[in-house]
N, C-alpha and C positions, 0 to 999 in steps of 0.2 A: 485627575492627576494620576499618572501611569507610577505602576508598581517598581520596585527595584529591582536592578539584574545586575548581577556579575560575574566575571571572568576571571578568575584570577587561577593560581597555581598552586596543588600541592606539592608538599617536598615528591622530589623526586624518587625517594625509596616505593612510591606510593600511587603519583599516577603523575605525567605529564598534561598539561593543559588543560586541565578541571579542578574545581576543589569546592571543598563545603570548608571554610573557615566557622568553628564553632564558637559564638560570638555568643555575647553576653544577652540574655535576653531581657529587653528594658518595662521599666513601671511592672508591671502585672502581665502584660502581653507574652504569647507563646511563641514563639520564632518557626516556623516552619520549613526550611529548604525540599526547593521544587526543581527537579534538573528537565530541560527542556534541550532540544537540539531547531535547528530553523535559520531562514534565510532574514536578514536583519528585519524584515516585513512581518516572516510572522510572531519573531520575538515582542513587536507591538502588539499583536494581537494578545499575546498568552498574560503582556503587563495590563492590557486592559480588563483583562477577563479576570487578571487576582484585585486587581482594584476595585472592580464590581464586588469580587468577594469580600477582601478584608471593609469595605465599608457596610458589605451585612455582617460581620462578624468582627465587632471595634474590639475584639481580644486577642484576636488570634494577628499575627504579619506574615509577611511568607516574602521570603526572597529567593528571586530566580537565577536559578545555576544555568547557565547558558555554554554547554559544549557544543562547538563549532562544527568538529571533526571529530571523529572514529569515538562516538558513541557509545555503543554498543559497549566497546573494548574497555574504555575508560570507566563505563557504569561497574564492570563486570570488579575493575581492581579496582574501585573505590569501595563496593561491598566485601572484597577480602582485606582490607585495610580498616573494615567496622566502620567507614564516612561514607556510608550510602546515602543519599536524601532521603530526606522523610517520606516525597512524594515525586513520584517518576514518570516520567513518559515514557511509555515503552512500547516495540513496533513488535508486529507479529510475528517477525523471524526467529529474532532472540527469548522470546518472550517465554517459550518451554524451558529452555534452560535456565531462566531467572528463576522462575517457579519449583522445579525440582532441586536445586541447590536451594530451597528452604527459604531464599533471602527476600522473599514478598508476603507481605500479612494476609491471609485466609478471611475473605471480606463477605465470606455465607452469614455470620453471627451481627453484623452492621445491616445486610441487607433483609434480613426479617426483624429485626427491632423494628428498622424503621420504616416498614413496610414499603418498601422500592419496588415498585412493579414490573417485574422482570419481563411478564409477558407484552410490553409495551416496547421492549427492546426487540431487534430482527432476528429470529431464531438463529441466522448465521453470527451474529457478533457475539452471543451468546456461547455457541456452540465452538467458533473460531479459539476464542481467549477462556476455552475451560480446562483446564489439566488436572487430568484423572479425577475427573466428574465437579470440581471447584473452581470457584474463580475467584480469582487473587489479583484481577485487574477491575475496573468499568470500564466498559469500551467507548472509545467517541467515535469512531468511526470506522467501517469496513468493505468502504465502497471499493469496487471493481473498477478494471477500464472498460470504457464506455468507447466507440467508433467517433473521431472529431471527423468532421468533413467539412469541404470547401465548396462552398455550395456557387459561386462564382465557378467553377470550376466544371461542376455537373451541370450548369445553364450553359455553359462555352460548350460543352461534348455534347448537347444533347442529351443529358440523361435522367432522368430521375432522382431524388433521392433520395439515399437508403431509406427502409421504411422495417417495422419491428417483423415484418414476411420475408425481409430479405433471406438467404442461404451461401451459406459461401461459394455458390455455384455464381448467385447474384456479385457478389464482392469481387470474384473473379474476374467475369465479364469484365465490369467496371472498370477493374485495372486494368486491363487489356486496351481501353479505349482512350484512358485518362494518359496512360503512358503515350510519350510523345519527342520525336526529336522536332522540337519547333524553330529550327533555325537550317534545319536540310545539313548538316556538319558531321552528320554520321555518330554525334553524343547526344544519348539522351538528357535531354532540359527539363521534362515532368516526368516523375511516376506515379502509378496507380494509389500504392502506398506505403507505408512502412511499417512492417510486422517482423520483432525480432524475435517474437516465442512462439514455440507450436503451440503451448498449452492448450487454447481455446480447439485449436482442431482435432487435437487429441483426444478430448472428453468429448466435445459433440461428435466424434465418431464409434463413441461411447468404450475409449479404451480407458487407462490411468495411467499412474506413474508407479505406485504402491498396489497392494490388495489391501492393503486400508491406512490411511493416511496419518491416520492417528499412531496406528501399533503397528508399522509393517513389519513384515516378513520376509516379503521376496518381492524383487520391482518386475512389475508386469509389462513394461516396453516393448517385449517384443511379443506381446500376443496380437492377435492378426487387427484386432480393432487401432487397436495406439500405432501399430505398423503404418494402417491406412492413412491416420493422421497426419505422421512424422514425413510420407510421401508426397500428399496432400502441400504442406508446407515447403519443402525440397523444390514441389512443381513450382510453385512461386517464384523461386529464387531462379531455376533455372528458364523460365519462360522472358526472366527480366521483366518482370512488370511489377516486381520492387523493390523496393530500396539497396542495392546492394552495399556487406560489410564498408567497403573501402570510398562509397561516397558520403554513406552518413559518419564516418570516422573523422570526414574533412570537413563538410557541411553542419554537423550536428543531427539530434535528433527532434526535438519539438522544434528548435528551428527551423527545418526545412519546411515544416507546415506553418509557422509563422510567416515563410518570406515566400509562400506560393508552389513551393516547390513539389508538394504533394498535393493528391486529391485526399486522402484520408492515411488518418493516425489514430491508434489507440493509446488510449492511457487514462485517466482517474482522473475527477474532479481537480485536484489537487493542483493540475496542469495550468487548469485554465485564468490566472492571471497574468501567464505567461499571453495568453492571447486577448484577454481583454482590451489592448488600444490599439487591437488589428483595423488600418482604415483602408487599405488596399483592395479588401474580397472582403466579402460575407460569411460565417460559416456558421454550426449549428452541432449538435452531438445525436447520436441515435444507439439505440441498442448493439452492441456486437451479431452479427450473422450468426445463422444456428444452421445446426448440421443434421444426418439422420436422426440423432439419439436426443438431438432438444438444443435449447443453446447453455455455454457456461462460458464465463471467464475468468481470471485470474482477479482475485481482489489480494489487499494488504489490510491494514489495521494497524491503527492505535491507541493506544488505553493508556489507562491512569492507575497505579499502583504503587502501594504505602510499601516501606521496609516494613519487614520484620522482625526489625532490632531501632526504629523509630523508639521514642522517647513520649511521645505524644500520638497517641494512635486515633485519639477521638477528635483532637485539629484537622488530622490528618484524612480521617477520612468526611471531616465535615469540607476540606478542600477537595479531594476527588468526587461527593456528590455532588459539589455545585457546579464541578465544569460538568456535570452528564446531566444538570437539571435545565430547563430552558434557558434560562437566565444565561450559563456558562455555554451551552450551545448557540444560541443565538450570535452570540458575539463569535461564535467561530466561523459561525455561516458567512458572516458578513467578511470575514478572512478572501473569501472566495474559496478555501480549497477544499470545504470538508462537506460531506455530505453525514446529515445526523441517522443514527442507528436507533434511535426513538420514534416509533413509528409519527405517535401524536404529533412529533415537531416536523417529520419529513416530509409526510404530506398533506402536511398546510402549507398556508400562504406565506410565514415565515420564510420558508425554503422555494415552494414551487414557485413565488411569485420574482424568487432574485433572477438579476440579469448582469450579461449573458452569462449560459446560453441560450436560447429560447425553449429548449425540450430538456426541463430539468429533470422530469421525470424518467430521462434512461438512466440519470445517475442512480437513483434509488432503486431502480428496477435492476442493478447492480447485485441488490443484497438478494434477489431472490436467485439469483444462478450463479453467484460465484463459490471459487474453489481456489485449493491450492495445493499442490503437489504432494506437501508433506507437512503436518501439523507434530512435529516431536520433537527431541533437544538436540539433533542433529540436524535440523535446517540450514543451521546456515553452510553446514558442508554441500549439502543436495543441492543446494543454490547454486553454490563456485561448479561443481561438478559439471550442474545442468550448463550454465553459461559458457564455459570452458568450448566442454562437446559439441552444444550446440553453434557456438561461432565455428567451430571447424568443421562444420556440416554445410552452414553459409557462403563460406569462401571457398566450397568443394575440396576440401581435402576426406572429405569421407560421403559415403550415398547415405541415405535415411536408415537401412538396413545395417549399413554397419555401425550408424552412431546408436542405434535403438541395442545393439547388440555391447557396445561398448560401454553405455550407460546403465546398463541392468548389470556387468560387473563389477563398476563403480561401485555402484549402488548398491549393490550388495556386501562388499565391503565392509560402507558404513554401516548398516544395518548389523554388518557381524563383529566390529568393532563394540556397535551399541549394545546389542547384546552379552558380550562378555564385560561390558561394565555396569550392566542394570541399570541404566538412567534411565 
């Protein structure tokens, strides 16, 4: 029997399209509100995983807040409104700023009581979801994007495919051959791929974006390594051998690799039941290419995190260790989209042995090279920034040089915004 969810609304003074109605709590039983965001699919999943819970724990109920839309926003005015939920999902971006505004319980004093073996977690999810040396989340996942490829696609050209030796020298080639006008009409019909962030060429040309991600200072863009990158990337675009702004704008973007349209796509586990009842091609996933300096990619993350003005702290955190304990992982696995940050559960047969894709182990091989631009309470500005600039780099209104040059005053900016308010 699947757990309860609902939707419903607070008064308006307070937040549009969310609410924690605080309801009587019945017999004996704890009430727990859980806010969750997700596509009506994984909303199953998250009632299944509290149903598993509250039937190991016949004291505790937990009912799930289900926000649809702008998350983030709406968690942020439901904690200054004192109707935070007890227990939250919360995604890597916002996740510093939960933290430093006080509104998430400090969960070091739960994890040695009860002896949670941290070193059994991926030193990145660990490291990802810590603010100023704590963590006030459990992480369930922090996979990276991984390279999708069509492997129908690499048997038609001739080519091999990708293999964890690849280089983006390799990825390059590739595209160049994959890309194709197959009808002689003078428009291209395939591309190579669809890559809409430098990030990964950046770091494997061993530049950044920060001088440290955590606490920057000054954004390093334009030093000669990130310069290479951001060129690197630039050359893609303008060689046309991928995806450009204005066809995946029309087409979509995991689309196009759904309906054939590319050889290869990055993106996260998370993707892939968007491609599970592919019957057209074949495809498979592989490590992202690596550069001089090694390979890295871009990952995300999400964890599980109590208020800190919760009512029930010890429900609370007996709900957020069961989704990070097998039990509560398992059942996410099975979601299709998560890749677990427990090593014991990732590389077993729980995990390696699901299907598709066939090479689950690039997903996990995720947490050992990913990265993200910036780990502090102004992420989600560095994000709109990055995106903004960099679509204007894509569609040639600027060269790599002048967006690297224009993004470092951005960015510094916010850094001196940050600064003079001590977050």
């Amino acid at each position: 029997m699947r757990a309860a969810c609902v939707l419903v609304a607070l008064p308006v003074a307070v937040c549009c399209g969310c609410s924690i109605e605080r309801v009587a709590e019945h017999d004996s039983n704890v009430t727990i509100h859980f806010s969750i965001w997700g596509t009506p699919q994984q909303v199953l999943t998250e009632q299944d995983v509290v149903a598993d819970f509250e039937k190991a724990h016949p004291g505790i109920d937990v009912e799930i807040v289900h926000i649809a839309a702008r998350y983030n926003d709406k968690i942020l005015t439901m904690m200054a409104g004192g109707l935070a939920p007890d227990v939250m999902m919360v995604e890597i971006t916002p996740y510093p700023q939960f933290a430093a505004k006080g509104a998430l319980l400090e969960l070091t004093q739960y994890i040695e009581r009860d002896g949670l073996d941290m070193d059994d977690f991926y030193p990145l999810s660990v490291r990802a979801f810590s603010h100023d040396g704590r963590l006030y989340c459990l992480p369930r996942d922090i996979s990276g994007q991984a390279l999708y490829y069509n492997k129908s696609m690499f048997e038609q050209a001739g080519l091999a495919y990708p293999t964890e030796e690849w280089t983006w020298e390799d990825f390059r080639d590739a595209c160049e051959v994959l890309t194709r006008d197959t009808n002689g009409d003078g428009i291209i019909d395939e591309y190579g791929a669809l890559l809409t962030l430098p990030h990964a060429l950046i770091w494997s040309s061993g530049g950044d974006f920060f001088d440290d991600p955590a606490h920057p200072t000054r954004c390093t863009l334009t030093e000669p390594a990130a310069l290479e990158g951001m060129r690197w990337f630039t050359q893609l675009y303008e060689d046309g051998i991928v995806v450009p702004p204005e066809v995946r704008q029309d087409e979509g973007y995991y689309q196009m690799f759904a309906t054939g349209r590319i050889g290869m796509y990055f993106d996260g586990r998370w993707r892939t039941p968007d491609f599970v009842g592919i019957d057209t091609f074949d495809w498979d996933v592989c490590v992202v290419p690596k550069g001089r300096k090694g390979r890295f990619t871009l990952h995300g993350g999400t964890a599980y995190a109590i208020s800190a003005e919760t009512r029930h702290p010890e429900e609370a955190w007996q709900l957020v260790r069961f989704y990070c304990s097998a039990p509560g992982v398992t059942r996410a696995i099975e979601s299709g989209r998560t890749t677990p940050v427990v090593k014991s559960i990732a590389l077993s047969p729980v995990f390696l042995d699901w299907r598709p894709p066939e090479n689950m182990m690039a997903f996990v091989k995720t947490m050992e090279h990913g990265r993200r631009p910036s780990y502090f309470t102004r992420n989600d500005e560095v994000t709109t920034v990055l995106d903004t600039e960099i679509q204007r780099l894509t569609i040639g209104e600027a060269t790599a040089d002048e967006t690297c040059e224009t993004l470092k005053r951005e960015l510094e900016e916010i850094l001196h915004e940050w600064a003079k308010e001590g977050d």
